[in-house]
PDB file of N, CA, C and O in Angstrom:
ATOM      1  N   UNK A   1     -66.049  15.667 -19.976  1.00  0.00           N
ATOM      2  CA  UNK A   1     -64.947  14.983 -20.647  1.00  0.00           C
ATOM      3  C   UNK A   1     -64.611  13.711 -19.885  1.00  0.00           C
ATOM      4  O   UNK A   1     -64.401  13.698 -18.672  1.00  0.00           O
ATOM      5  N   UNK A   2     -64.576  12.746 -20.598  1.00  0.00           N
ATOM      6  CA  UNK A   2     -64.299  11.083 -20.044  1.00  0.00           C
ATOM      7  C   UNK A   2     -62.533  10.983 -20.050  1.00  0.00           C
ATOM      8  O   UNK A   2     -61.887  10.409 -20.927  1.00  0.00           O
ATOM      9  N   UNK A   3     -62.119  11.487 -19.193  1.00  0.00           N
ATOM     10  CA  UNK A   3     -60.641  10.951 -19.181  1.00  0.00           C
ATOM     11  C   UNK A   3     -60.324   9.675 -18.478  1.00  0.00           C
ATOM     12  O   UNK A   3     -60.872   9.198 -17.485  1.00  0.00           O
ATOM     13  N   UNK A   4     -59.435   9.264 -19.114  1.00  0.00           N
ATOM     14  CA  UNK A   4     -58.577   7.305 -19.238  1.00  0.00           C
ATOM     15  C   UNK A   4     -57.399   7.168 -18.994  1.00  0.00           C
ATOM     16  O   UNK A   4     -56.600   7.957 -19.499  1.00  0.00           O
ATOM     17  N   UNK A   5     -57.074   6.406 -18.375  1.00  0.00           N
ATOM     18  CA  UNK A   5     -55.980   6.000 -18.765  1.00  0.00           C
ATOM     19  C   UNK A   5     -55.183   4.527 -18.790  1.00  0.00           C
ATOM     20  O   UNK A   5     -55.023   3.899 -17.743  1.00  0.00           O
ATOM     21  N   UNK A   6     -54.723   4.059 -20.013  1.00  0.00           N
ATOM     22  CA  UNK A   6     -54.440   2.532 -20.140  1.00  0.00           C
ATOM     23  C   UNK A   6     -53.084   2.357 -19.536  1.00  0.00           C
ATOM     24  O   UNK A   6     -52.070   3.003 -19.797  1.00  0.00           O
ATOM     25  N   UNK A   7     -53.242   1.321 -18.637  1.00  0.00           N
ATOM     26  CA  UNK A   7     -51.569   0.523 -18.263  1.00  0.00           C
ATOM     27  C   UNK A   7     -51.333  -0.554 -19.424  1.00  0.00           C
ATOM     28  O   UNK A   7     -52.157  -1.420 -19.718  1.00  0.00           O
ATOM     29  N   UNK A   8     -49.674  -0.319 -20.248  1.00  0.00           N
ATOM     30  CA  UNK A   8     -49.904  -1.841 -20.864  1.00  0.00           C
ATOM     31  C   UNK A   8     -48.584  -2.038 -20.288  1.00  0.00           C
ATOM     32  O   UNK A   8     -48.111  -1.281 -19.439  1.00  0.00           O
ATOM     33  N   UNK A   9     -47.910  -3.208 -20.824  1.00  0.00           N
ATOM     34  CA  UNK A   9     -46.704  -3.259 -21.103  1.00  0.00           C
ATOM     35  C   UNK A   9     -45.915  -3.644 -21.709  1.00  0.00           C
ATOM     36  O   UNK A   9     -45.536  -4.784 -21.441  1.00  0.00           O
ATOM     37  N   UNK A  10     -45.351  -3.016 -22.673  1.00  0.00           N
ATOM     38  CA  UNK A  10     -45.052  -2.985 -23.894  1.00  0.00           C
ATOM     39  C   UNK A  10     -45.832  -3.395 -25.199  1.00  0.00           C
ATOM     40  O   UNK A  10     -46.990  -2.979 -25.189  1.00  0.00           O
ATOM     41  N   UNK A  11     -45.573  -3.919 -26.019  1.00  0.00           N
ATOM     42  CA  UNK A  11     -46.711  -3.965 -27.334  1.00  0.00           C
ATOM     43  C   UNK A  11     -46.628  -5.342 -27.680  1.00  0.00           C
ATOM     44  O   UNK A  11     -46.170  -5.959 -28.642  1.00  0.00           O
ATOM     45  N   UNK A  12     -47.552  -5.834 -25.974  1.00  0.00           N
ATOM     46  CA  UNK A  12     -47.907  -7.231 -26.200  1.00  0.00           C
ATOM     47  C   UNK A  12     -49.100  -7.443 -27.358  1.00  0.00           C
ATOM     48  O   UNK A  12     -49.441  -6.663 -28.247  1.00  0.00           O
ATOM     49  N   UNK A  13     -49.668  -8.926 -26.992  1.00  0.00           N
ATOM     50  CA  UNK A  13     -51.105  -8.633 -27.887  1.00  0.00           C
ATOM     51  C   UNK A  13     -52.403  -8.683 -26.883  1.00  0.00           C
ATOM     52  O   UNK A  13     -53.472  -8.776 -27.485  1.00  0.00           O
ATOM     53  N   UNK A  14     -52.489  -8.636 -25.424  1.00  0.00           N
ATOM     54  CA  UNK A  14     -53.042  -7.959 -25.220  1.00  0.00           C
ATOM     55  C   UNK A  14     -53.326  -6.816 -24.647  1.00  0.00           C
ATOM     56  O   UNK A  14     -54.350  -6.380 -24.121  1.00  0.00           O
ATOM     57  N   UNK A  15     -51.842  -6.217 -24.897  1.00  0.00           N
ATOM     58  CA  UNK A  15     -51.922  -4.535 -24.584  1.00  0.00           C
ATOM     59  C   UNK A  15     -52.123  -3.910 -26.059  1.00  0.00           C
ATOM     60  O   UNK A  15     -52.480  -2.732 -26.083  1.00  0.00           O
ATOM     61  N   UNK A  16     -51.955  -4.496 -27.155  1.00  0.00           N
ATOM     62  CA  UNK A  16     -52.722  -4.178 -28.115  1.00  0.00           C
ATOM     63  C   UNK A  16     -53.996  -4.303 -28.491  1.00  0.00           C
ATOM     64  O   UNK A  16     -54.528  -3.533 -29.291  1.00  0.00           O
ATOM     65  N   UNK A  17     -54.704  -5.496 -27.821  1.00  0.00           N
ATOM     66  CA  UNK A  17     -56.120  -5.482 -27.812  1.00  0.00           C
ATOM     67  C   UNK A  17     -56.722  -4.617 -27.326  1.00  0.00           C
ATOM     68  O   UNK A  17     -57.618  -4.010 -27.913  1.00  0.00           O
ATOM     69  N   UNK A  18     -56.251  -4.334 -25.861  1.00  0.00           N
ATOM     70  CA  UNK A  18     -56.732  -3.584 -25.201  1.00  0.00           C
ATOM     71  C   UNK A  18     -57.063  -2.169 -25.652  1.00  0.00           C
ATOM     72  O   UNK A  18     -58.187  -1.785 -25.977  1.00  0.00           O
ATOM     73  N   UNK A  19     -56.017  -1.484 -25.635  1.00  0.00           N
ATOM     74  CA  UNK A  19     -56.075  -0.162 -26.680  1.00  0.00           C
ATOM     75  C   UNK A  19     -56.733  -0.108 -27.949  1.00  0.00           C
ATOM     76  O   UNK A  19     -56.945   1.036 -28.352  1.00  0.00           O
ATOM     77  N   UNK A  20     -57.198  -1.257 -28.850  1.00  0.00           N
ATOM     78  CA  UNK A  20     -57.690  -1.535 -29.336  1.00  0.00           C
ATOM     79  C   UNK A  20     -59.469  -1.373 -29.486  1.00  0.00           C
ATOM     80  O   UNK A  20     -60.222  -0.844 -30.304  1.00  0.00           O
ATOM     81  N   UNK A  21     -59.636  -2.163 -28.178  1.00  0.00           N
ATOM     82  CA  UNK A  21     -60.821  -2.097 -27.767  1.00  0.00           C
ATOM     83  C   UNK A  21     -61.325  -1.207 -26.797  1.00  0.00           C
ATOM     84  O   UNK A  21     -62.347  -1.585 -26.224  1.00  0.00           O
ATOM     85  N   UNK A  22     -60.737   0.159 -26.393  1.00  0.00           N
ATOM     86  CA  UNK A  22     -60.730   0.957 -25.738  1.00  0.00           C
ATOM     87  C   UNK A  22     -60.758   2.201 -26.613  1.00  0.00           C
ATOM     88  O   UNK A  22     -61.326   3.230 -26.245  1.00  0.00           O
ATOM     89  N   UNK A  23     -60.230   2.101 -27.596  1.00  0.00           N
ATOM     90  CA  UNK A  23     -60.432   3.126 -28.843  1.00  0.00           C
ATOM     91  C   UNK A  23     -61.762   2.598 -29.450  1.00  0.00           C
ATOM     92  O   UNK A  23     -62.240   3.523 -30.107  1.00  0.00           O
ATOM     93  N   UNK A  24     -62.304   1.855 -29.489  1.00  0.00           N
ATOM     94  CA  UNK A  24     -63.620   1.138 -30.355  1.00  0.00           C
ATOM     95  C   UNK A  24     -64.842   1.670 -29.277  1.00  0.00           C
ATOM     96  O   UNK A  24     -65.610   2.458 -29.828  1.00  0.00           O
ATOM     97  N   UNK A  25     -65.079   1.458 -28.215  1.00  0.00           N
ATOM     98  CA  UNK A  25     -65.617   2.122 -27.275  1.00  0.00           C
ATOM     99  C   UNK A  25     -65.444   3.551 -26.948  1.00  0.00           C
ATOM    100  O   UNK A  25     -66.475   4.215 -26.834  1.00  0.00           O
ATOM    101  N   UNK A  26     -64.181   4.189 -26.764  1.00  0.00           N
ATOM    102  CA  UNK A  26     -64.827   5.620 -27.106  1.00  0.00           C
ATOM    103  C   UNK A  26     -65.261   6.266 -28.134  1.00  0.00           C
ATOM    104  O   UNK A  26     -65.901   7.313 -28.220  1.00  0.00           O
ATOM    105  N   UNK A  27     -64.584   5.065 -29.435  1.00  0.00           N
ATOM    106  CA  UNK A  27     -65.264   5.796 -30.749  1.00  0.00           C
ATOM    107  C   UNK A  27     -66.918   6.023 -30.987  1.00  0.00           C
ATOM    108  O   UNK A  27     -67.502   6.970 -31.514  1.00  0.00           O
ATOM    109  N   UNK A  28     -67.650   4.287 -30.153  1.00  0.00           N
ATOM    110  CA  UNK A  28     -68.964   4.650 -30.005  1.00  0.00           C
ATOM    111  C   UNK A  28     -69.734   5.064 -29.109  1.00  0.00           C
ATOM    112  O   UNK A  28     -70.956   5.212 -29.081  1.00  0.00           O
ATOM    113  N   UNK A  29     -69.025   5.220 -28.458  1.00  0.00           N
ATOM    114  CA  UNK A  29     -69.855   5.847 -27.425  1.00  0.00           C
ATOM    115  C   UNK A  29     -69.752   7.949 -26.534  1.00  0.00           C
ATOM    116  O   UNK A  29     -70.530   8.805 -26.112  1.00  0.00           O
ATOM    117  N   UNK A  30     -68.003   7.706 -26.764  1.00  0.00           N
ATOM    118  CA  UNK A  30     -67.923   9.191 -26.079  1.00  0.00           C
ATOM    119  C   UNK A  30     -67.352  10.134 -27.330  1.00  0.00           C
ATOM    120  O   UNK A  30     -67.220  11.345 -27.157  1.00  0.00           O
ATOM    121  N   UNK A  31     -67.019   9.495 -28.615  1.00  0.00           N
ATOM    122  CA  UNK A  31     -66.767  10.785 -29.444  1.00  0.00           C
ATOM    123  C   UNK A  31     -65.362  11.474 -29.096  1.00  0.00           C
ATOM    124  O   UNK A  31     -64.401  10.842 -28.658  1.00  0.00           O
ATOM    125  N   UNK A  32     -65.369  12.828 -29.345  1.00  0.00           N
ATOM    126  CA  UNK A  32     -64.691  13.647 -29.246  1.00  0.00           C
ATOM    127  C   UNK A  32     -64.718  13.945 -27.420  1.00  0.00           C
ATOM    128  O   UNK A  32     -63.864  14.712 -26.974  1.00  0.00           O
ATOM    129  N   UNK A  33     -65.583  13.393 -26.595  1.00  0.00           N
ATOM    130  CA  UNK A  33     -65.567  13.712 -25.089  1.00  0.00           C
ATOM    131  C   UNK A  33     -64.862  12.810 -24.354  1.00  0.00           C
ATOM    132  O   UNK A  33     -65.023  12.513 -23.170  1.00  0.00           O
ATOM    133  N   UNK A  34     -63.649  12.173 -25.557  1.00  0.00           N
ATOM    134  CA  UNK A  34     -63.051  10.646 -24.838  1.00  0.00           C
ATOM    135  C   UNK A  34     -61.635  11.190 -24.846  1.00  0.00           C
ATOM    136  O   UNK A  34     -60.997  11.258 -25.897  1.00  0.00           O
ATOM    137  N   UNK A  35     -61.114  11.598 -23.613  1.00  0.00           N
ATOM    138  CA  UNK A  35     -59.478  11.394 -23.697  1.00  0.00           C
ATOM    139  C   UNK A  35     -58.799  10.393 -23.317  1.00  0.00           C
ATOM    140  O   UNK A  35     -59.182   9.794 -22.313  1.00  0.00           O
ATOM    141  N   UNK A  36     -57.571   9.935 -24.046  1.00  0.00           N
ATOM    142  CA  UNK A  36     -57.036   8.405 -23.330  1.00  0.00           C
ATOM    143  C   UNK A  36     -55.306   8.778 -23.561  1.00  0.00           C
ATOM    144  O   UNK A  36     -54.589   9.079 -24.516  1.00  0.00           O
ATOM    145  N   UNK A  37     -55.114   8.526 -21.862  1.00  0.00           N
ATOM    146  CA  UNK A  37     -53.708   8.228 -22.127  1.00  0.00           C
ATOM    147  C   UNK A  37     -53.363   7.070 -21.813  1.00  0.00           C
ATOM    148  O   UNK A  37     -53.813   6.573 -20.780  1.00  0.00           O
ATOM    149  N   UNK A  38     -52.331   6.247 -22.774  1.00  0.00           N
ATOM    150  CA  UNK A  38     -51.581   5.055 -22.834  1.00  0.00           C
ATOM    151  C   UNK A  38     -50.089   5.443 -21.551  1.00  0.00           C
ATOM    152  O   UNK A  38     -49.286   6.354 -21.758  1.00  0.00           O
ATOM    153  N   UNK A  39     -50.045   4.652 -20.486  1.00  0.00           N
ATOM    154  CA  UNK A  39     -49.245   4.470 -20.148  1.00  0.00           C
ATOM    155  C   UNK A  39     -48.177   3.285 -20.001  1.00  0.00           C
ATOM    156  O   UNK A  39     -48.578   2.324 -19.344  1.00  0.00           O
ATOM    157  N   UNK A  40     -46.992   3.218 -20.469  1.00  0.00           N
ATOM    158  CA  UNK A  40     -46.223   1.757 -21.092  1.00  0.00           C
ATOM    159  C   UNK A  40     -45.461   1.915 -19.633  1.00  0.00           C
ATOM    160  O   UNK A  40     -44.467   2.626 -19.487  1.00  0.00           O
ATOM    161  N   UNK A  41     -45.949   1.304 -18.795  1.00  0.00           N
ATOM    162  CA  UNK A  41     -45.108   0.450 -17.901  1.00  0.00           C
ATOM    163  C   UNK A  41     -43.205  -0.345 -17.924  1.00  0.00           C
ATOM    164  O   UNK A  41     -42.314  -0.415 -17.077  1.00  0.00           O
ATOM    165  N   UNK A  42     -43.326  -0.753 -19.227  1.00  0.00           N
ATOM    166  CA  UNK A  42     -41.953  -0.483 -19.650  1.00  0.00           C
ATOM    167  C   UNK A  42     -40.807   0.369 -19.634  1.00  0.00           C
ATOM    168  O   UNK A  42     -39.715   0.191 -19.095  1.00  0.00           O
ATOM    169  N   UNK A  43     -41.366   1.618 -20.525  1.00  0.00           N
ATOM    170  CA  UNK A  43     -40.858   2.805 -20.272  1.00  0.00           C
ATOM    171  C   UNK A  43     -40.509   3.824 -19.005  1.00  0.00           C
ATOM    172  O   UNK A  43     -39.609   4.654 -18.877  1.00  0.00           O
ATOM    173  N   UNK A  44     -41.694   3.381 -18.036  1.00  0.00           N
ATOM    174  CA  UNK A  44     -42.317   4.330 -16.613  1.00  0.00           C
ATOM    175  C   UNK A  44     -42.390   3.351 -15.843  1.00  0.00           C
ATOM    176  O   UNK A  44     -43.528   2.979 -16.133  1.00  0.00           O
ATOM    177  N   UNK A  45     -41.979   2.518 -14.938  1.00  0.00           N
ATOM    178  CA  UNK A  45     -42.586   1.367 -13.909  1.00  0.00           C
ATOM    179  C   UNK A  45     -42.993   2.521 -12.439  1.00  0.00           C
ATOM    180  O   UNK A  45     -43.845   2.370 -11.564  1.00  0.00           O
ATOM    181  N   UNK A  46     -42.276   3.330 -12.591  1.00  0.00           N
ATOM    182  CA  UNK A  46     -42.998   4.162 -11.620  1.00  0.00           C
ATOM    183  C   UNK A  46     -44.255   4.652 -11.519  1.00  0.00           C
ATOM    184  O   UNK A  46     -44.823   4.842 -10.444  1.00  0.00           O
ATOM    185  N   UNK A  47     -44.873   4.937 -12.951  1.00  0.00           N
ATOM    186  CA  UNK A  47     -46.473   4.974 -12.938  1.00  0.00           C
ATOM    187  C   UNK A  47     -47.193   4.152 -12.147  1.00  0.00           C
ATOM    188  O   UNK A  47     -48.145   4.650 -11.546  1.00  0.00           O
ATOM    189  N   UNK A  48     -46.968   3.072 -12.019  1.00  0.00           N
ATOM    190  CA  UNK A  48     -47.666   2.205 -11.798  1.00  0.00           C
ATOM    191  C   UNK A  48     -48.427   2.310 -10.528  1.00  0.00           C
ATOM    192  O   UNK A  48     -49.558   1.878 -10.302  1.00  0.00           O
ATOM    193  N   UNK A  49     -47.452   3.094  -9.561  1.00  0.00           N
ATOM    194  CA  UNK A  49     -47.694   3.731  -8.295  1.00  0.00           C
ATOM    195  C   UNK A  49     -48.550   4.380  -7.804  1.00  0.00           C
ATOM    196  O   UNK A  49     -49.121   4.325  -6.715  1.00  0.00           O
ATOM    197  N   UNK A  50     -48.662   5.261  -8.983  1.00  0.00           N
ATOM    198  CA  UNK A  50     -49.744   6.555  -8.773  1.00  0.00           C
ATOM    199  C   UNK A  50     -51.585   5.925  -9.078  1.00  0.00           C
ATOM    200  O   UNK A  50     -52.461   6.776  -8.924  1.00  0.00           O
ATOM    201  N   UNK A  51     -51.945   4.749  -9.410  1.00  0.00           N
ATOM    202  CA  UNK A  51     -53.328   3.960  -9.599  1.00  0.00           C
ATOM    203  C   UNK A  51     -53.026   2.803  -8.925  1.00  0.00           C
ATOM    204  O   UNK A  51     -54.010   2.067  -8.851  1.00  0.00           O
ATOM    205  N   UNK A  52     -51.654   2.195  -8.202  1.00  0.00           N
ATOM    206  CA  UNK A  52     -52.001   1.476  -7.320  1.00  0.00           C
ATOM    207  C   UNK A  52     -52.261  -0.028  -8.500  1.00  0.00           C
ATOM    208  O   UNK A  52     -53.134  -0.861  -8.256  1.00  0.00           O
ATOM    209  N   UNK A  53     -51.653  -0.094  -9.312  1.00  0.00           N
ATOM    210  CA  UNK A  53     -51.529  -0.749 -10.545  1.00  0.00           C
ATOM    211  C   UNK A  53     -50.447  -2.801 -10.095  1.00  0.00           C
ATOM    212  O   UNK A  53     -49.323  -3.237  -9.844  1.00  0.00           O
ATOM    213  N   UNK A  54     -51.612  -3.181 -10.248  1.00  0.00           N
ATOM    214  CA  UNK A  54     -50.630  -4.939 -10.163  1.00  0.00           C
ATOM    215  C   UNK A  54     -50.898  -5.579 -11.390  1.00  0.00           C
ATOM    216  O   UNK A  54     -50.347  -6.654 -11.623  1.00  0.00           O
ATOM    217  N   UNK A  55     -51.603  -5.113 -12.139  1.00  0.00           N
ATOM    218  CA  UNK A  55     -51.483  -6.162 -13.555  1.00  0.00           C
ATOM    219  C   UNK A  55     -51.726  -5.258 -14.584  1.00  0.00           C
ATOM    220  O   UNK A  55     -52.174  -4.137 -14.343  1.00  0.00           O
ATOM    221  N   UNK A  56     -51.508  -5.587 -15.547  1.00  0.00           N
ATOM    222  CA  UNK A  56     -51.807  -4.880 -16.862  1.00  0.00           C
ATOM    223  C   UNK A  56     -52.128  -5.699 -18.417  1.00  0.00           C
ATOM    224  O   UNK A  56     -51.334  -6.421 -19.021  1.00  0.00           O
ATOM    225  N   UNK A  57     -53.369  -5.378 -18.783  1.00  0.00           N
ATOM    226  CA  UNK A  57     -53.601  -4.144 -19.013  1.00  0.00           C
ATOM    227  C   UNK A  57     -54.570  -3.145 -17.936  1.00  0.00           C
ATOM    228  O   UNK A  57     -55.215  -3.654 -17.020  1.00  0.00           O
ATOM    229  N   UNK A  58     -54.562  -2.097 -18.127  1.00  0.00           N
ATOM    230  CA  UNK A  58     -55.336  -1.736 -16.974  1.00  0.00           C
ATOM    231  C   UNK A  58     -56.164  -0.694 -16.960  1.00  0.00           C
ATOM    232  O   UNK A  58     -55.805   0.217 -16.215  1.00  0.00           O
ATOM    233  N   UNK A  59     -57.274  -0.518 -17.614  1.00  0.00           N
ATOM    234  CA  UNK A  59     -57.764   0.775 -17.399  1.00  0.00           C
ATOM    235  C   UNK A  59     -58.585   1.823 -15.862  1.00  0.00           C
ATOM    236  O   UNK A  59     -59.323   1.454 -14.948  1.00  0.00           O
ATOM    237  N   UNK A  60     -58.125   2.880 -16.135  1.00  0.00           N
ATOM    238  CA  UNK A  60     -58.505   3.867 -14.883  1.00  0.00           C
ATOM    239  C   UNK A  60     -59.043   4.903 -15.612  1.00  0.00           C
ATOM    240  O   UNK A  60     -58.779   5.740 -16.475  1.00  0.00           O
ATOM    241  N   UNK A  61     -60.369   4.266 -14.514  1.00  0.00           N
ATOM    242  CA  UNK A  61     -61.226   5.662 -15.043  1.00  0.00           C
ATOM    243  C   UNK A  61     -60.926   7.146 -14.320  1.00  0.00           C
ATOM    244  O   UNK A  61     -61.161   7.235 -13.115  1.00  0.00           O
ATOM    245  N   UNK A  62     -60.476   8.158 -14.949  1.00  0.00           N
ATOM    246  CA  UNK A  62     -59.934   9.444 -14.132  1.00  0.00           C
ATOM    247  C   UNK A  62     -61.289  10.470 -13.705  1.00  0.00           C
ATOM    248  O   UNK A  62     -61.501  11.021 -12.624  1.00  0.00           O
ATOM    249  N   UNK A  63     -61.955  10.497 -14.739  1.00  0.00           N
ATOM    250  CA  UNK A  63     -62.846  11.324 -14.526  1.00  0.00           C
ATOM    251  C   UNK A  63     -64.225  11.308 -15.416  1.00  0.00           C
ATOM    252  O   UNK A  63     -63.729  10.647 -16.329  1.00  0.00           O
ATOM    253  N   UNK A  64     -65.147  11.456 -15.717  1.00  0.00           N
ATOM    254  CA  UNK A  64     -66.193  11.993 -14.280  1.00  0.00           C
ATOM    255  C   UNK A  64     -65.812  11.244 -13.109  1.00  0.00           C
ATOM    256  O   UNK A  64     -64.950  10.400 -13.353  1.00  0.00           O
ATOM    257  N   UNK A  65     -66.228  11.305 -11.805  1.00  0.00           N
ATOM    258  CA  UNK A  65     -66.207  10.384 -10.481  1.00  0.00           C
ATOM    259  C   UNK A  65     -67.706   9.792 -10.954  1.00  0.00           C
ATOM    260  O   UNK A  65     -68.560  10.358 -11.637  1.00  0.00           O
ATOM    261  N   UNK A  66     -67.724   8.570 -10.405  1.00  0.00           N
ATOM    262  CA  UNK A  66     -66.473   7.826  -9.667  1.00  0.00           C
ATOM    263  C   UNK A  66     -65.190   7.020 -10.181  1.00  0.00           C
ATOM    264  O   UNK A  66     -65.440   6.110 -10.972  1.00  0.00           O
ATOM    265  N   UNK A  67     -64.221   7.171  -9.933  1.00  0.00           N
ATOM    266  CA  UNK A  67     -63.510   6.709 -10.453  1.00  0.00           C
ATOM    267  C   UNK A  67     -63.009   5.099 -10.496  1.00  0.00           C
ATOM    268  O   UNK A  67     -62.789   4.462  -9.466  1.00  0.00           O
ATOM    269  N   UNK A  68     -62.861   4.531 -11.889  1.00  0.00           N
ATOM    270  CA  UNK A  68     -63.048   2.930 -12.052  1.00  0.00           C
ATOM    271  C   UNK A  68     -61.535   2.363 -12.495  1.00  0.00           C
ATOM    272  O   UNK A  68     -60.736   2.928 -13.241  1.00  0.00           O
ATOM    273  N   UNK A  69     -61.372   0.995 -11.770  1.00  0.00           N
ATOM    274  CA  UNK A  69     -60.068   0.374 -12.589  1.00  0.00           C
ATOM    275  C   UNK A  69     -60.434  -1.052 -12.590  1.00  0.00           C
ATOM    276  O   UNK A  69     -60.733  -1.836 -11.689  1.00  0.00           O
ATOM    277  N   UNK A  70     -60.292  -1.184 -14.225  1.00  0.00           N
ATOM    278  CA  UNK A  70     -61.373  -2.676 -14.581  1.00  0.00           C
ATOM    279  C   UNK A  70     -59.656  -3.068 -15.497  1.00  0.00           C
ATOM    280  O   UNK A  70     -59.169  -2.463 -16.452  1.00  0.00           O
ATOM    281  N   UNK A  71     -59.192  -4.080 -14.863  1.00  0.00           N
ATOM    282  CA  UNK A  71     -58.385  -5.277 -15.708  1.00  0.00           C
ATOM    283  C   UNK A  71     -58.717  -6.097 -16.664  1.00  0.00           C
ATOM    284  O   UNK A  71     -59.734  -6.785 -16.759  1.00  0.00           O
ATOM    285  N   UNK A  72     -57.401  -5.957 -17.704  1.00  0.00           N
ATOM    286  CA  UNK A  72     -58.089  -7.136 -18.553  1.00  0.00           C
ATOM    287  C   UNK A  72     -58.032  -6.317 -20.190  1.00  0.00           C
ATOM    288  O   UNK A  72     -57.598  -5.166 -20.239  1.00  0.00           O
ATOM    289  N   UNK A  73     -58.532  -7.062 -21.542  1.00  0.00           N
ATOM    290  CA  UNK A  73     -57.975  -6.338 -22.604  1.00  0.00           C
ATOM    291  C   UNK A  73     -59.479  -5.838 -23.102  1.00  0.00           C
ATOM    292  O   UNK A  73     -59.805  -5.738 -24.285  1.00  0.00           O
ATOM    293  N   UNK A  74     -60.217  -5.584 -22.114  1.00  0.00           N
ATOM    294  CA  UNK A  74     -61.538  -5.083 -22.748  1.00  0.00           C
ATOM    295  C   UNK A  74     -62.062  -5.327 -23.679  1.00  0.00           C
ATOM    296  O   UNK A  74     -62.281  -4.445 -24.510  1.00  0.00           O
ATOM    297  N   UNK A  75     -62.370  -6.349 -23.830  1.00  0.00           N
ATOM    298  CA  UNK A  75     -63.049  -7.267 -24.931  1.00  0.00           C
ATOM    299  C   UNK A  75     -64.351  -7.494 -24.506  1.00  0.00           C
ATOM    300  O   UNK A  75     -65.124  -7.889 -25.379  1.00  0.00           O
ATOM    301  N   UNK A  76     -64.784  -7.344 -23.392  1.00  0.00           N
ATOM    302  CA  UNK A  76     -66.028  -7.053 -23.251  1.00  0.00           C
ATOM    303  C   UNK A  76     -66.590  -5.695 -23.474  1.00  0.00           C
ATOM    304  O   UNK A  76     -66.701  -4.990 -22.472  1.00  0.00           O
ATOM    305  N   UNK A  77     -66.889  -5.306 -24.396  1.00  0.00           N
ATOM    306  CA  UNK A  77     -66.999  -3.951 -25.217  1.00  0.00           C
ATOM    307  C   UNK A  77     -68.528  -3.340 -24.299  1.00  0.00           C
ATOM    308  O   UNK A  77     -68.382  -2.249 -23.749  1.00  0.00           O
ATOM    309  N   UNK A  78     -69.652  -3.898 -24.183  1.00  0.00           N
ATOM    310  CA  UNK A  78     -70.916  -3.544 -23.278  1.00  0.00           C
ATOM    311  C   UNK A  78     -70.783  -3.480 -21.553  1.00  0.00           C
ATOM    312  O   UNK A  78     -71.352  -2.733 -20.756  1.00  0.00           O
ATOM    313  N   UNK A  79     -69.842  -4.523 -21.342  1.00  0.00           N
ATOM    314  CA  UNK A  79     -69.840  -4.110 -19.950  1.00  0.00           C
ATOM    315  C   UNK A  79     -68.605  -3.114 -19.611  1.00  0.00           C
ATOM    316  O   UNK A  79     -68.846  -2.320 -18.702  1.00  0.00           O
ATOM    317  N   UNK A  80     -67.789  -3.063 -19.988  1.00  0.00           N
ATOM    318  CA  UNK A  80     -66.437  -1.876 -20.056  1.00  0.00           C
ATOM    319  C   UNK A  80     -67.121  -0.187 -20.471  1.00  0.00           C
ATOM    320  O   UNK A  80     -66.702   0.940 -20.207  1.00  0.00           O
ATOM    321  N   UNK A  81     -68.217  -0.629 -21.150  1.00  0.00           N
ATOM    322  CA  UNK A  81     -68.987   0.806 -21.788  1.00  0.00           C
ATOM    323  C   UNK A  81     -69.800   1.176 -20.637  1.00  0.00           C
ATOM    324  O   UNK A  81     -69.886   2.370 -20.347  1.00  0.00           O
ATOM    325  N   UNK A  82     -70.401   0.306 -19.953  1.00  0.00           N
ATOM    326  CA  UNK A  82     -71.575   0.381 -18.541  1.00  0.00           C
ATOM    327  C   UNK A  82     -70.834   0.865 -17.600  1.00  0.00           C
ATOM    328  O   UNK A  82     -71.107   1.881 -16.961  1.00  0.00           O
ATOM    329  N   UNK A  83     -69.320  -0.202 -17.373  1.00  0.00           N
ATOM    330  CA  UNK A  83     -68.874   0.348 -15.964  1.00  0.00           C
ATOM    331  C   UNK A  83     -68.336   1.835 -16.167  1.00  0.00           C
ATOM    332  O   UNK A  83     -68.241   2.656 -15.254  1.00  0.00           O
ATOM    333  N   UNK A  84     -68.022   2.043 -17.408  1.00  0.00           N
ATOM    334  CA  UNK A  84     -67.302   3.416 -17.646  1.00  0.00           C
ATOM    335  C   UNK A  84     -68.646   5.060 -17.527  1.00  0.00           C
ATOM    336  O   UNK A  84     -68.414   6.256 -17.349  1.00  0.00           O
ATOM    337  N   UNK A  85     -69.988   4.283 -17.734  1.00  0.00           N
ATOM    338  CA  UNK A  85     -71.375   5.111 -17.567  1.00  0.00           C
ATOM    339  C   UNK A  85     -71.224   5.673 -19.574  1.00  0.00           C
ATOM    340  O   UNK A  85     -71.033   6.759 -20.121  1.00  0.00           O
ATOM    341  N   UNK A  86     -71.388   4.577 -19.969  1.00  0.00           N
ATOM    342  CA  UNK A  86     -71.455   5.363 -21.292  1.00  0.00           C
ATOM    343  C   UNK A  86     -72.680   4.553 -21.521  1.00  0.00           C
ATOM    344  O   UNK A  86     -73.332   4.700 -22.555  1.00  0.00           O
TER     345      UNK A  86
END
C-alpha cells in the first residue's frame, strides 16, 4: 500500500492542482494501492511539524520506505510517479 500525504494551504490554486495531480497519478499508476491524506495547514499548522514541512504544497511519501518529500503542485506527472517508484 502507497501511503501519502499532501500539505496544502487552504484551497489555493496550487493546492488544488496539486491534489489534483496527485489523484491523476495514483489513478494511473497505484489504483486502489494508493492512500492519500490531504493535510490543510490552515486548519492544523501544527502538522506541519511532524514532516518537518516549510512550504506547501507538499507531498510525503509515508510508505513503502524510502520515504520522499517532493515540493511543488506536481505537475510533473512522470517524474513525481518515478520518485514515488511507480
Amino acid at each position: 500500500m502507497l501511503r501519502l500525504r499532501l500539505y496544502i494551504a487552504g484551497h489555493t490554486p496550487r493546492s488544488v492542482a496539486a491534489l489534483a495531480n496527485l489523484r491523476k497519478i495514483c489513478d494511473e499508476h497505484a489504483k486502489e494501492n494508493c492512500e492519500i491524506e490531504v493535510v490543510d495547514l490552515m486548519l492544523d499548522p501544527a502538522r506541519a511539524e511532524d514532516d518537518h514541512i516549510i512550504a506547501v504544497p507538499a507531498l510525503v511519501k509515508i510508505s513503502p520506505p524510502p520515504a520522499h518529500t517532493i515540493i511543488g503542485d506536481l505537475s510533473d506527472v512522470s517524474r513525481v510517479a518515478l520518485i514515488l517508484g511507480l
